[in-house]
C-alpha positions as CSV (number, residue, x, y, z in Angstrom):
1,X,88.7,34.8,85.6
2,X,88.5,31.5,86.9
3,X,91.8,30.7,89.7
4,X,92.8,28.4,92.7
5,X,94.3,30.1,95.6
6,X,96.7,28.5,97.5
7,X,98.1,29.9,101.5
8,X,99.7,28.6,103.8
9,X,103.3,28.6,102.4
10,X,106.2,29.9,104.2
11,X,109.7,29.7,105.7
12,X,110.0,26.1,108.2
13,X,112.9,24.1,109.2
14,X,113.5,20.8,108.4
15,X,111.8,18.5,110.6
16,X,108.6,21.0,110.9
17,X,105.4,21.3,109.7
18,X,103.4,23.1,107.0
19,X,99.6,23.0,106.0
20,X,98.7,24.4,102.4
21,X,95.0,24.9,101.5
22,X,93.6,25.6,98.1
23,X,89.9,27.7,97.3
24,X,88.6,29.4,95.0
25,X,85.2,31.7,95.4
26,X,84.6,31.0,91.2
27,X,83.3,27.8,91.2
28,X,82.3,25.1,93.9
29,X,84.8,22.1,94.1
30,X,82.5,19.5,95.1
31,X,82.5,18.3,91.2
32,X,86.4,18.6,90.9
33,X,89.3,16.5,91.6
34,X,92.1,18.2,93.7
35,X,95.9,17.9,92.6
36,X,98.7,19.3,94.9
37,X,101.9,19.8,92.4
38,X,105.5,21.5,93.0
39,X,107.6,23.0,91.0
40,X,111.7,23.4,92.2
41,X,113.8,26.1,90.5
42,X,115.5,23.9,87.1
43,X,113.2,21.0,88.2
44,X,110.2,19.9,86.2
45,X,106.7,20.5,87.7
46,X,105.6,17.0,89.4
47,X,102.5,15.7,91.2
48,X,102.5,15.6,94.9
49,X,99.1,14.2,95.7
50,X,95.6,14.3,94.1
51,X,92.2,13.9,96.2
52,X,89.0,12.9,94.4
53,X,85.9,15.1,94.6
54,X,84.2,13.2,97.2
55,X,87.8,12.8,98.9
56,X,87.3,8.8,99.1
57,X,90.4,8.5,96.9
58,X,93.7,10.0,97.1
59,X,96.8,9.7,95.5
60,X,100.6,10.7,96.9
61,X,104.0,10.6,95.2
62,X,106.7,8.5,96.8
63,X,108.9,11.0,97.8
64,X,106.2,12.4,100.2
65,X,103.9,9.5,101.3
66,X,103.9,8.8,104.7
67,X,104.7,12.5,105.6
68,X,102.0,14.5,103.9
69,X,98.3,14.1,103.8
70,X,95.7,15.8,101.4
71,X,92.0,16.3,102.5
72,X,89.0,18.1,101.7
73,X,86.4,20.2,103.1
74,X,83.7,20.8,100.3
75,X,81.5,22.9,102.9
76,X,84.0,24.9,102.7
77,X,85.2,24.9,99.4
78,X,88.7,24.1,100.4
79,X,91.2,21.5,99.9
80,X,94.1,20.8,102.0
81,X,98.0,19.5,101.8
82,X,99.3,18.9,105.2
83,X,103.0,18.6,105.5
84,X,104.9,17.2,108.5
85,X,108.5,15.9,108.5
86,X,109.7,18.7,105.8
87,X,112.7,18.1,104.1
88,X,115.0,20.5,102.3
89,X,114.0,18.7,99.1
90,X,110.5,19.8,99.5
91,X,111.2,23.4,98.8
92,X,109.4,24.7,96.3
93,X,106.7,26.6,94.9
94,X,103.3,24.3,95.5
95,X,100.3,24.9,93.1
96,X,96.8,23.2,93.6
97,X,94.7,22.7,90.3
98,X,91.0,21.6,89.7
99,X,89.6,19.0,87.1
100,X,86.3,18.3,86.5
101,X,85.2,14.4,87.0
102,X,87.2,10.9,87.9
103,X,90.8,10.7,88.9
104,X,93.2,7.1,88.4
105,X,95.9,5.8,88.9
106,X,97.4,6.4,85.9
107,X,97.1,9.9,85.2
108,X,96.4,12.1,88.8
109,X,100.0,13.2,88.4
110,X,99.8,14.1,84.7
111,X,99.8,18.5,85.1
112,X,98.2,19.2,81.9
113,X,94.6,17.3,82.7
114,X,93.9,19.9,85.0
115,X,91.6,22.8,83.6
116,X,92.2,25.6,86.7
117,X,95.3,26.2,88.9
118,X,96.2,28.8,91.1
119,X,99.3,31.2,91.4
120,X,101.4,29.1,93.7
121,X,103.0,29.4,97.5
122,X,106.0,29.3,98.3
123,X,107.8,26.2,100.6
124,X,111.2,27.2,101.5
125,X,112.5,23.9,104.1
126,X,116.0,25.3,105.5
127,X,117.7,25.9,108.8
């Protein structure tokens, strides 16, 4: 099978800091575009930031720009979501997925381009 893996998830208070990575030993990433997503309990999966496969471009939703960053490290296969300032609205489960050629504007955030995703980590931000 073909699957992302995401770590790095865990329990933080508000105000703290979190890194996520994402890698896979399936395929090399160097081809792939990198989208971070999250997923609340009775909220509706939404794009938290996208990283193109050479990492030039990248791509953040509102609610988090200015307080996380996504990078890449294709020697190492891995992609990366850190997370400073967490707020209690960031809880969630956060899922990294892979697709294959140019990211834009218009579509990073958009789940269902993405061909391979992983299982998820949690993010639980609560004092």
């Amino acid at each position: 099978q073909v699957q992302l893996v995401e770590s790095g998830g865990g329990l933080v208070q508000p105000g703290g800091s979190l890194r996520l990575s994402c890698a896979t030993s399936d395929f090399t990433l160097d081809k792939y575009a990198i989208g971070w997503f999250r997923q609340a309990p009775g909220k509706e999966r939404e794009g938290v930031s996208c990283i193109s496969s050479s990492g030039g471009t990248t791509y953040y939703a509102d609610s988090v720009k200015g307080r996380f960053t996504i990078s890449r490290d294709n020697a190492k296969n891995t992609v990366y979501l850190q997370m400073n300032s967490l707020k209690p609205e960031d809880t969630a489960v956060y899922y990294c997925a892979a697709v294959w050629g140019f990211i834009s504007s218009s579509y990073w955030y958009r789940s269902f381009r993405y061909n391979y995703w992983g299982q998820g980590t949690q993010v639980t931000v609560s004092s």
